[in-house]
C-alpha positions in Angstrom: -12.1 18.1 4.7 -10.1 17.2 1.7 -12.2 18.1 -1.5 -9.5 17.2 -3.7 -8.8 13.7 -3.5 -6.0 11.0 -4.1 -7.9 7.7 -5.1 -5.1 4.5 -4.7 -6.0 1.2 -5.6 -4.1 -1.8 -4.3 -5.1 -4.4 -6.5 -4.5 -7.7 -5.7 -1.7 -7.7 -2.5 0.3 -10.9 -1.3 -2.5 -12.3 1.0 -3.8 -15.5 1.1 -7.4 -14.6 -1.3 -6.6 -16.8 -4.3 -9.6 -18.9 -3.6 -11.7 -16.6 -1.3 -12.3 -14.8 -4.3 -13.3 -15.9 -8.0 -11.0 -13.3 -9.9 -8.3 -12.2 -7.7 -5.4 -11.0 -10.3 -2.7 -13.3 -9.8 -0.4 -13.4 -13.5 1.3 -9.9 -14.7 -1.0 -10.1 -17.3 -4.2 -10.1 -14.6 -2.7 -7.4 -12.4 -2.1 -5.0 -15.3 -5.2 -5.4 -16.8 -6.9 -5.0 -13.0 -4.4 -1.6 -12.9 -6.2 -0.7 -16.3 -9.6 -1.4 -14.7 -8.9 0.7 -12.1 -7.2 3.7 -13.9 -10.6 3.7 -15.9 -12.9 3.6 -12.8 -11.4 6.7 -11.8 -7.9 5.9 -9.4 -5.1 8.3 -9.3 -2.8 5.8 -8.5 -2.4 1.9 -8.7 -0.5 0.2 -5.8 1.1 -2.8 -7.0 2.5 -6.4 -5.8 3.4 -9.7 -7.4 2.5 -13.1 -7.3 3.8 -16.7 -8.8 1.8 -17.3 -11.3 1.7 -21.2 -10.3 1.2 -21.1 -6.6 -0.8 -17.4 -6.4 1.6 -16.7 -3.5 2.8 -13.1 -3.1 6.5 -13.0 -5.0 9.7 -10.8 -5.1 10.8 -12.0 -8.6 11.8 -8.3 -10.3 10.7 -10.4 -14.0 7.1 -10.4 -12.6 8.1 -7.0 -11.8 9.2 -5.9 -15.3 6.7 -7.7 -17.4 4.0 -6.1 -15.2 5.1 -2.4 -15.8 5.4 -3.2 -19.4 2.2 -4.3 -19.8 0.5 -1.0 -17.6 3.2 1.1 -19.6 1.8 -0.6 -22.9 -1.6 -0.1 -22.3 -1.7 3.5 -23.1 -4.0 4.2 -20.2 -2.0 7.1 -17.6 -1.7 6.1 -14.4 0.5 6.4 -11.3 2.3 2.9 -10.3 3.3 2.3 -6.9 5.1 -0.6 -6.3 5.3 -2.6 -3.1 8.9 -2.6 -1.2 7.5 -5.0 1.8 8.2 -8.1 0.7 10.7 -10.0 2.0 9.9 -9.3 5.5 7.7 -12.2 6.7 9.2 -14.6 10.0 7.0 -17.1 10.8 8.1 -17.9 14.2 7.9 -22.0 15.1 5.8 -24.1 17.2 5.7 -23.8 20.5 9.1 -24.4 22.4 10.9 -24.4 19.2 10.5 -20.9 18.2 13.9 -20.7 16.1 12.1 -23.4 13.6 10.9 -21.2 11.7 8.0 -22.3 9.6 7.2 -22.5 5.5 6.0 -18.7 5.7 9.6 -17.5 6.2 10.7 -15.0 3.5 13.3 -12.9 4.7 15.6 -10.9 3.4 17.4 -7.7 3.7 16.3 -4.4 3.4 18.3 -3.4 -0.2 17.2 -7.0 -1.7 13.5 -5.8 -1.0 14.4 -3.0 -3.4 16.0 -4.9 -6.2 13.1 -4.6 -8.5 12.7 -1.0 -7.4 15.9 -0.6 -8.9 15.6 -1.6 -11.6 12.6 -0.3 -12.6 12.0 3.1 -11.4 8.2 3.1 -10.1 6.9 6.8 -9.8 6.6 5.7 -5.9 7.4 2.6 -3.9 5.9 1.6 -0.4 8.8 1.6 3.1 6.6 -0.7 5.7 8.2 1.6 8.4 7.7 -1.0 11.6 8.0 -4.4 13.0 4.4 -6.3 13.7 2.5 -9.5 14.8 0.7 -10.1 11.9 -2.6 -12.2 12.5 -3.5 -15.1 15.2 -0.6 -17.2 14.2 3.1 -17.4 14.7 3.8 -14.9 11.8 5.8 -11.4 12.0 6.4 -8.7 10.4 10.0 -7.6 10.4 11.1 -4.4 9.6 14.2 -3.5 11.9 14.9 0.7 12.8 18.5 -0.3 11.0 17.1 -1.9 8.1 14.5 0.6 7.8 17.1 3.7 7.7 19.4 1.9 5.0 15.7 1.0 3.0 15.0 4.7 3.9 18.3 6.1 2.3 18.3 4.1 -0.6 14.8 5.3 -2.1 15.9 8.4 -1.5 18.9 8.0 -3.5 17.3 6.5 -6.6 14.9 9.4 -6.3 11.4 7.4 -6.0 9.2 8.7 -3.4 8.5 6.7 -0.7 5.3 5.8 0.7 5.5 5.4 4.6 3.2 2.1 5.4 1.9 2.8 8.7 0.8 0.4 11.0 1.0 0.9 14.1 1.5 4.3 16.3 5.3 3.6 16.6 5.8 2.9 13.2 4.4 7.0 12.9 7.0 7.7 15.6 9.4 6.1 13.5 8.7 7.4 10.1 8.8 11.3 11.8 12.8 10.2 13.0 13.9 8.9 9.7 12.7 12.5 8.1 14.3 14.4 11.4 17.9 12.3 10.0 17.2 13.3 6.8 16.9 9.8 5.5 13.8 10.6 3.9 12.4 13.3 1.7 8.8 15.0 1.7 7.5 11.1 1.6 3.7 10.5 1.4 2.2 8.6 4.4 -0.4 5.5 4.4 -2.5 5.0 7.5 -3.1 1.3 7.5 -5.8 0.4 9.6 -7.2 -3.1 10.8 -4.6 -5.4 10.2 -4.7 -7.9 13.3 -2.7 -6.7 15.5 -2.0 -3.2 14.3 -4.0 -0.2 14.4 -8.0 -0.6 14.9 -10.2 1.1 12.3 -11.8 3.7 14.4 -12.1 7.6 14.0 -10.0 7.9 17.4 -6.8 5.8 16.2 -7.3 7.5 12.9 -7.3 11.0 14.2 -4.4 10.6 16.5 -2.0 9.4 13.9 -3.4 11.9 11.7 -2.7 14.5 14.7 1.1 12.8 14.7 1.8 13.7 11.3 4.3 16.3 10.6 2.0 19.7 10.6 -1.1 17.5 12.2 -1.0 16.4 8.5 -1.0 20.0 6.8 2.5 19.4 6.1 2.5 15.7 4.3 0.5 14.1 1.5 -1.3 11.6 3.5 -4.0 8.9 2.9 -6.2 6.0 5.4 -7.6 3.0 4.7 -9.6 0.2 6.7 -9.9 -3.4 5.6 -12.9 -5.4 5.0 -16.6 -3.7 5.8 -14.4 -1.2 7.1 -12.8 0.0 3.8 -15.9 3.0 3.1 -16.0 3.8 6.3 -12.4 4.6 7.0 -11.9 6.1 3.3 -14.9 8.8 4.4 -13.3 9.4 7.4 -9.9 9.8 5.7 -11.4 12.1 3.8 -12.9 14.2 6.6 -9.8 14.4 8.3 -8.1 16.1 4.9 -6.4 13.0 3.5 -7.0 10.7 0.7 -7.9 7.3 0.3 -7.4 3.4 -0.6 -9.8 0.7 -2.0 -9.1 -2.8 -3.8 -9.0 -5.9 -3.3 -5.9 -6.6 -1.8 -7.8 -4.8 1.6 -11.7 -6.4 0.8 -13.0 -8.4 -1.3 -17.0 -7.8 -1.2 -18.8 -4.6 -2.9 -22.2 -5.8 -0.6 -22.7 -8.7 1.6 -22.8 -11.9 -0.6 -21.2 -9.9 -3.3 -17.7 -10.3 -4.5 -15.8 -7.0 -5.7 -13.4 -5.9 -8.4 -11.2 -3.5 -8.2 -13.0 -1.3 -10.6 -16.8 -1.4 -8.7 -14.4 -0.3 -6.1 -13.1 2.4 -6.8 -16.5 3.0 -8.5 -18.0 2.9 -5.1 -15.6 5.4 -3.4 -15.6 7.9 -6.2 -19.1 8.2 -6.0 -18.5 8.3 -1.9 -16.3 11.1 -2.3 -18.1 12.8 -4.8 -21.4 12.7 -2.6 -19.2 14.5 -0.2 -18.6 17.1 -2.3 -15.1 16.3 -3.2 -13.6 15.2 -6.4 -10.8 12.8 -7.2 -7.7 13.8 -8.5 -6.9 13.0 -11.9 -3.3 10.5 -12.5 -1.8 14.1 -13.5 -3.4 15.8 -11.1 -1.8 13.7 -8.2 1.9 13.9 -10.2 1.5 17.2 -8.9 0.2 17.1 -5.3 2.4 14.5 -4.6 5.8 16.3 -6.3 7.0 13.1 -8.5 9.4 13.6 -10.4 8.7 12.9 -14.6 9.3 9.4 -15.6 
């Protein structure tokens, strides 16, 4: 068991919640302040996408980019910003016979303009979505190409952020172990993903074999699992059992109880206390600067 634990909070995500939810961040100004919420809950680390502030859909604009890390930078509060790298990956295949139609969900784009705001910003660490996956009941993919994924690979590397490694999928692991056999990737932190239709189930046995796939069975790697809806306690404990850390918020679930709508703070609330019944204790924003080896910003 890990008694020293990471505690990440993805805050609000690209999904479709704005409406499913009463409060789901959506303006810079929303997301920082839920990053703020968090960071005084008790996360290590806030994991952070963009949205339009007009439409509420997920966005790649680096502006929302740079007015958001000025507002968690201005806020005082210390806490580790992960940015998302994933967007622009979304295919949305077309109707039936037509399947080169693609439909209104198409956002694609290659793998260096997913890191323009990356770039320019300088995150402490930024997510690599390290596969390719049917994403949901509908005609929508996920595309992230081995090609695209080893230039995406080299180029965090060079501007020195650490990478998370999004994992999805058992191949995606496969993957993600190559890319750091080529040397395209650095002592990068790894994020089991679990419950995404149709990736990975969240179970203890998918959980354990990827954990088993890491490099060292995991000893080697900073490493942390998460489940989405009812499963997000479950799958942090387990996480936790197995010797890795863990991820709440709402872009993964948006109830605390049944019938009861969450925020990001009740839960990280929720976990800490999880953890801490456990017997563990989370890590502190300076405290994970070191376990994870980032670099001073």
């Amino acid at each position: 068991m890990n008694p020293h634990v990471i505690v990440t909070c993805a805050v609000t995500g690209a999904g479709d919640t704005v409406g499913k939810h009463p409060a789901i961040p959506v303006t810079p100004a929303q997301i920082a302040a839920a990053a703020v919420e968090a960071a005084h809950a008790g996360a290590t680390v806030v994991h952070c996408h963009v949205r339009d502030p007009e439409t509420g859909k997920g966005s790649r604009d680096p502006a929302l980019y740079r007015e958001l890390m000025e507002r968690i930078k201005g806020s005082g509060v210390d806490i580790i910003v992960n940015l998302t790298a994933g967007m622009g990956g979304d295919l949305e295949i077309g109707e039936g016979e037509n399947p080169t139609h693609f439909g209104p969900g198409t956002d694609l784009v290659g793998p260096l303009a997913r890191l323009v705001h990356v770039e320019e910003l300088l995150p402490d660490i930024c997510t690599l979505d390290c596969g390719t996956l049917n994403f949901g009941d509908g005609d929508t993919i996920y595309v992230s190409t081995p090609k695209a994924l080893r230039t995406g690979a080299k180029r965090i590397t060079d501007l020195g952020v650490k990478a998370e490694l999004e994992i999805f999928d058992t191949g995606h692991l496969w993957f993600s172990n190559q890319m750091i056999k080529e040397g395209l990737l650095v002592d990068p932190l790894f994020q089991l993903c679990l419950g995404i239709p149709w990736g990975a189930p969240a179970d203890t046995t998918t959980m354990k074999a990827m954990v088993d796939n890491l490099p060292g069975g995991g000893k080697d790697v900073t490493w942390a699992g998460f489940g989405i809806g009812r499963m997000q306690m479950p799958m942090a404990a387990q996480a936790m059992l197995l010797g890795g850390n863990v991820r709440v918020g709402l872009e993964d679930n948006l109830w605390l109880d049944k019938g009861v709508y969450a925020s990001n703070g009740s839960l990280v609330e929720r976990v800490v206390k999880l953890i801490e019944c456990m017997g563990g204790k989370p890590m502190s924003p300076a405290e994970g600067r070191k376990k994870m080896n980032l670099k001073a910003r």
